[in-house]
C-alpha positions in Angstrom: -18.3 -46.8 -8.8 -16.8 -47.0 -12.5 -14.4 -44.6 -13.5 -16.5 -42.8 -15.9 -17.7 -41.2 -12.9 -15.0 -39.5 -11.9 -15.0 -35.7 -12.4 -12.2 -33.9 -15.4 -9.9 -31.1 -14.5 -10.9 -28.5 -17.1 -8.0 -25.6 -15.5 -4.7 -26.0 -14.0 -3.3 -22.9 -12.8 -0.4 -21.2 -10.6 -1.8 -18.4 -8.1 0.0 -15.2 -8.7 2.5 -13.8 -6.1 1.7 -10.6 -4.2 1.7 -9.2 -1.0 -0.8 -8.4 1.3 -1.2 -6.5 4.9 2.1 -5.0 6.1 3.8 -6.7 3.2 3.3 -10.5 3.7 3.9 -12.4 1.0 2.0 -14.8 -0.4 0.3 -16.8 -3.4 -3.2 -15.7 -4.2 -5.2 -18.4 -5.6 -8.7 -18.3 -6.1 -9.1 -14.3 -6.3 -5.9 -14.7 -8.6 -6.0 -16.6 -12.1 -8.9 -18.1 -11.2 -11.6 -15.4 -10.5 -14.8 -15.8 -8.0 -17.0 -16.9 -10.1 -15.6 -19.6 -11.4 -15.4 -21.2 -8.1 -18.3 -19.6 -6.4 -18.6 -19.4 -3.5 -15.1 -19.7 -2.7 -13.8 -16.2 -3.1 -10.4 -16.7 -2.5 -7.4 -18.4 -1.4 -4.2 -17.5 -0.3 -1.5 -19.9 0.6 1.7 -18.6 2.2 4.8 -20.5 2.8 7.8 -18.9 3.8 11.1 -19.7 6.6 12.1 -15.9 5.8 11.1 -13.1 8.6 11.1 -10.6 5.9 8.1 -12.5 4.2 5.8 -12.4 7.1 6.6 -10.9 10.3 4.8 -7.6 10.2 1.7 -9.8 9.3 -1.8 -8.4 8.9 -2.7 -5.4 11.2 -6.0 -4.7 11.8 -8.3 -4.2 8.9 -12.2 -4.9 8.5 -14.2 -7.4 7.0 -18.1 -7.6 6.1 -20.2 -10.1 4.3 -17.9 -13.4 4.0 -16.6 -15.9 6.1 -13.3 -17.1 6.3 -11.5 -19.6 7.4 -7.6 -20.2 8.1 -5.7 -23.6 8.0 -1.9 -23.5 9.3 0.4 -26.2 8.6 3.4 -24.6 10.1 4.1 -21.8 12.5 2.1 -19.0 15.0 -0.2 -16.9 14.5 -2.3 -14.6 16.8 -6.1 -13.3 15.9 -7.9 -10.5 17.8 -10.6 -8.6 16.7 -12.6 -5.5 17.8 -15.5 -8.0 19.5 -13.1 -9.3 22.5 -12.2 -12.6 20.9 -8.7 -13.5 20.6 -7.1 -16.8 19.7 -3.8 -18.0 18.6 -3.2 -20.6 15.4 -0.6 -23.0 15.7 -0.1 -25.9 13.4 -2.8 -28.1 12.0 -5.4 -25.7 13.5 -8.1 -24.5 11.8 -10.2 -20.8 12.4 -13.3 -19.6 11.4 -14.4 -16.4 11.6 -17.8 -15.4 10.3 -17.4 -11.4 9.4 -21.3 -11.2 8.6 -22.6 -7.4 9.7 -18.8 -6.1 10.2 -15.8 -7.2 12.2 -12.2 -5.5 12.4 -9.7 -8.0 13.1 -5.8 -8.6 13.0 -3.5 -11.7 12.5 0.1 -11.6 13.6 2.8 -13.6 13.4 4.3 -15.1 17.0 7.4 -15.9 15.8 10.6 -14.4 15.0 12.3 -16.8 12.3 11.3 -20.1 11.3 8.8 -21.8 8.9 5.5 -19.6 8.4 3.1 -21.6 6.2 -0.9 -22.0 5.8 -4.0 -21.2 3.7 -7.0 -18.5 3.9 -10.5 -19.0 2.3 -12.8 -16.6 2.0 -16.0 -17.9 1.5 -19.4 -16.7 0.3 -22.5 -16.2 2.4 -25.9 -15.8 1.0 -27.6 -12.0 0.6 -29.5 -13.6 3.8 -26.8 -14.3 6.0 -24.6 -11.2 5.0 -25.8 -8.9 7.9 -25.4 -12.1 10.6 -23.8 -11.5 13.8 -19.9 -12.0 13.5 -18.3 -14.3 15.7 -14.5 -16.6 16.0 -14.3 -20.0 16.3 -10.8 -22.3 16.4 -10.4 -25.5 16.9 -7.5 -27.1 18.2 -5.3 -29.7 15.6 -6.4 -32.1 18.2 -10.4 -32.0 17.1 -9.6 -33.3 13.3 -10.2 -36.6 12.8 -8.3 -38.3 10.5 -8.5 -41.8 7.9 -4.8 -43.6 8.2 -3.8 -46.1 6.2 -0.2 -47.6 4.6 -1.6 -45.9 1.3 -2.8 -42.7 2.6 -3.5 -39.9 5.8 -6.4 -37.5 5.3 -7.7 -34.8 7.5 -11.5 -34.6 7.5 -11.8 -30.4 8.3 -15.2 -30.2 6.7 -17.9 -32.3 5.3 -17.8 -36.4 5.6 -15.5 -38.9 4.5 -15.4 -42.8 5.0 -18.2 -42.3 7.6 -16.3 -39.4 9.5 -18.0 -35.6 10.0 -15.5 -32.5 10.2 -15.4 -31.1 13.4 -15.8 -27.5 10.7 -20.1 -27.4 10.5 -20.2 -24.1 11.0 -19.7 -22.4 7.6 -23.0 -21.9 5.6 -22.4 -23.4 2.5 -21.3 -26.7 4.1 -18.8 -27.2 2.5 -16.4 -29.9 1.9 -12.9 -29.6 3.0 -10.0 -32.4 3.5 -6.4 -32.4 4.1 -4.8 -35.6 1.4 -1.6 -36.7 1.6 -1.0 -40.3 -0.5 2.4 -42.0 -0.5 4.0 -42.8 -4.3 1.7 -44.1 -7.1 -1.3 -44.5 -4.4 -4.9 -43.8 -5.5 -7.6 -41.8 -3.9 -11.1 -41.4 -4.5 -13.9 -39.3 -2.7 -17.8 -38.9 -3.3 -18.8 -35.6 -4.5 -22.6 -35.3 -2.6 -24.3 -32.8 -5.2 -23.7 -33.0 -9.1 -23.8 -29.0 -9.2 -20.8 -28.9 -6.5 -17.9 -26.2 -7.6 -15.0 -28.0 -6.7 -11.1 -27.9 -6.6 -7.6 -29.5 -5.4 -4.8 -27.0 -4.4 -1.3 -29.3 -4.4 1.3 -28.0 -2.0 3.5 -31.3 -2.0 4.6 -33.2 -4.7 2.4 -34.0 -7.6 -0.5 -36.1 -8.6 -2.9 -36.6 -11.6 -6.9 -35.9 -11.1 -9.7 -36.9 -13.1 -10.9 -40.3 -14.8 -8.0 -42.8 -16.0 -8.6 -42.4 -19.3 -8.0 -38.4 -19.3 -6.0 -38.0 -16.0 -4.6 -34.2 -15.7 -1.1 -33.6 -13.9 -1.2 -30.6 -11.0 2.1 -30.1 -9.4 3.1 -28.0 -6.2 1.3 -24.8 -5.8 -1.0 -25.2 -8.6 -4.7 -25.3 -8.1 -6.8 -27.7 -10.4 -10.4 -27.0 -11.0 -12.8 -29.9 -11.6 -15.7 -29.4 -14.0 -19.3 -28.5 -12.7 -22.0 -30.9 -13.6 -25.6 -29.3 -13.9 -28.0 -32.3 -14.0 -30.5 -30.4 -16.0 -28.5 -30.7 -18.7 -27.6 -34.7 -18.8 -29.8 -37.3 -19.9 -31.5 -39.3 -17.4 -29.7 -42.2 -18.8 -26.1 -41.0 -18.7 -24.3 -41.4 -16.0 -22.9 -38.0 -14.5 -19.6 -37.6 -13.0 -20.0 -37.6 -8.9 -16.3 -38.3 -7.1 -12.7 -37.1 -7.3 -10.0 -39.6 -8.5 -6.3 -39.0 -7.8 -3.2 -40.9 -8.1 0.1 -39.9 -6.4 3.1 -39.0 -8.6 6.5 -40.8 -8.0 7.3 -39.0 -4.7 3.5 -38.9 -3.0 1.4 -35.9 -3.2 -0.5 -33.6 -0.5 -3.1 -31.7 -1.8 -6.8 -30.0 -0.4 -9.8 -30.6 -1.5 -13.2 -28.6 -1.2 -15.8 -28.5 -2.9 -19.4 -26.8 -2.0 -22.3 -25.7 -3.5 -22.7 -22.4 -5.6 -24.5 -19.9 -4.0 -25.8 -18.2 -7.3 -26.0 -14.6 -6.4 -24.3 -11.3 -7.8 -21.1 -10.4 -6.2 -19.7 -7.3 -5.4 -16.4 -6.9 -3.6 -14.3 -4.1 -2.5 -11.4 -5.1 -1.0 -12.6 -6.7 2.5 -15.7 -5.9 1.8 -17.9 -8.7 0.0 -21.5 -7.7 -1.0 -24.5 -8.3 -3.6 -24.9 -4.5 -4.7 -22.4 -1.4 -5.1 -24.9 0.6 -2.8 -24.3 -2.2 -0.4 -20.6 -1.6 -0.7 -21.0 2.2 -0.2 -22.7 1.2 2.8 -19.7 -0.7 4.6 -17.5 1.8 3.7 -19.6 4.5 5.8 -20.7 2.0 8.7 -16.9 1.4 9.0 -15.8 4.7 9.0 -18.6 5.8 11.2 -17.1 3.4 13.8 -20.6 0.9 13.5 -18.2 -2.4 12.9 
């Protein structure tokens, strides 16, 4: 592949911090300075990082979802998941969970530790009008299920989607998405395919720094920043221009470790209420009265 077909980052952006639950604090993302349309169907993201109690210990009581599915990547530290359907689960580092809410589900997630480093992501993502009202079900998977591409230059974790001939052990979110874990030593490069030109993607840098995008317009994103990479609607290229179908990346001086997903937009209306993520406001109204008619 030439260079020119590497994909620009057109917004670099810090999440905003918050808190969340019984006070837990974190960075929201996607759902933050960059709103759910612009990444659709990514609705959010939430990293949290933290080796203070008083940050996270009280975690996320129970509380309902409907209409998404989410999924939850630790990199450090315990946590437990139950939920009102008898499935219970704990996360401990390099695990992934995923947890489709569809029809209604009323989970928790609490911390299992009492000090120490407590430090991950959350996604929600999208599901089609179609899929909304699906059973809800869990599903984690062990740190020991992710494959991962080693080399001198380079370690990545292949969650979801394929890479250098490998599948993620994640094929169970709708929009099939892609999802890898990158860390590159100093001044290394990295490339990666994007399979469909209308892909919505991102990186999310939590070590270090790197520059994204073609060589000739390369865009710096340090720690905790999120850089979004330009969408590319073929409909509106000519058949004789080449269009713009991988990520490029280079490391800065002192290696960088960043995520990378991209999927396909789901092109629907969104409304969301809190937990609660839907196509209509009557739909909305809806989940408020199943829930508090005890239907989750």
């Amino acid at each position: 592949m030439t260079n020119n077909l590497s994909r620009k980052v057109i917004k670099v952006a810090k999440g905003d911090d918050t808190h969340d639950g019984a006070g837990v604090s974190l960075q929201r993302v996607i759902g933050g300075p960059i709103n759910e349309k612009e990444l659709d169907p990514f609705l959010m993201l939430d990293a949290f990082k933290s080796d203070n109690p008083d940050d996270y210990i009280e975690g996320f009581p129970s509380h309902p979802h409907r209409g998404q599915q989410t999924f939850t990547y630790m990199i450090e530290g315990a946590m437990e998941h139950q939920d009102n359907k008898g499935n219970k689960g704990l996360l401990l580092p390099g695990m992934v969970q995923v947890m489709n809410a569809g029809r209604g589900i009323v989970h928790s997630e609490i911390p299992q530790q009492r000090d120490g480093m407590m430090f991950g992501f959350q996604f929600w993502v999208n599901l089609k009008s179609v899929d909304k009202m699906s059973e809800p079900w869990y599903k984690d998977i062990p740190s020991s299920e992710i494959e991962e591409v080693i080399t001198p230059e380079k370690k990545v974790r292949v969650i979801a989607g394929h890479y250098e001939g490998i599948e993620g052990v994640v094929k169970n979110i709708r929009v099939k998405p892609i999802f890898l874990d990158v860390k590159l030593e100093p001044n290394t490069k990295f490339s990666v395919d994007i399979p469909d030109f209308d892909h919505n993607s991102f990186v999310y840098v939590f070590e270090g720094d790197g520059k994204f995008g073609p060589s000739d317009n390369p865009i710096k994103v340090e720690d905790r920043h999120i850089g979004v990479l330009e969408n590319i609607d073929t409909t509106s290229n000519s058949p004789n221009e080449p269009t713009p179908n991988k990520l490029d990346a280079v490391a800065g001086d002192k290696g960088v470790r960043f995520l990378f997903l991209s999927a396909k937009p789901i092109r629907e209306p969104i409304v969301q209420y809190g937990p609660f993520v839907m196509n209509t406001s009557f739909e909305i109204q809806k989940a408020f009265f199943d829930y508090q008619m005890g239907i989750f």
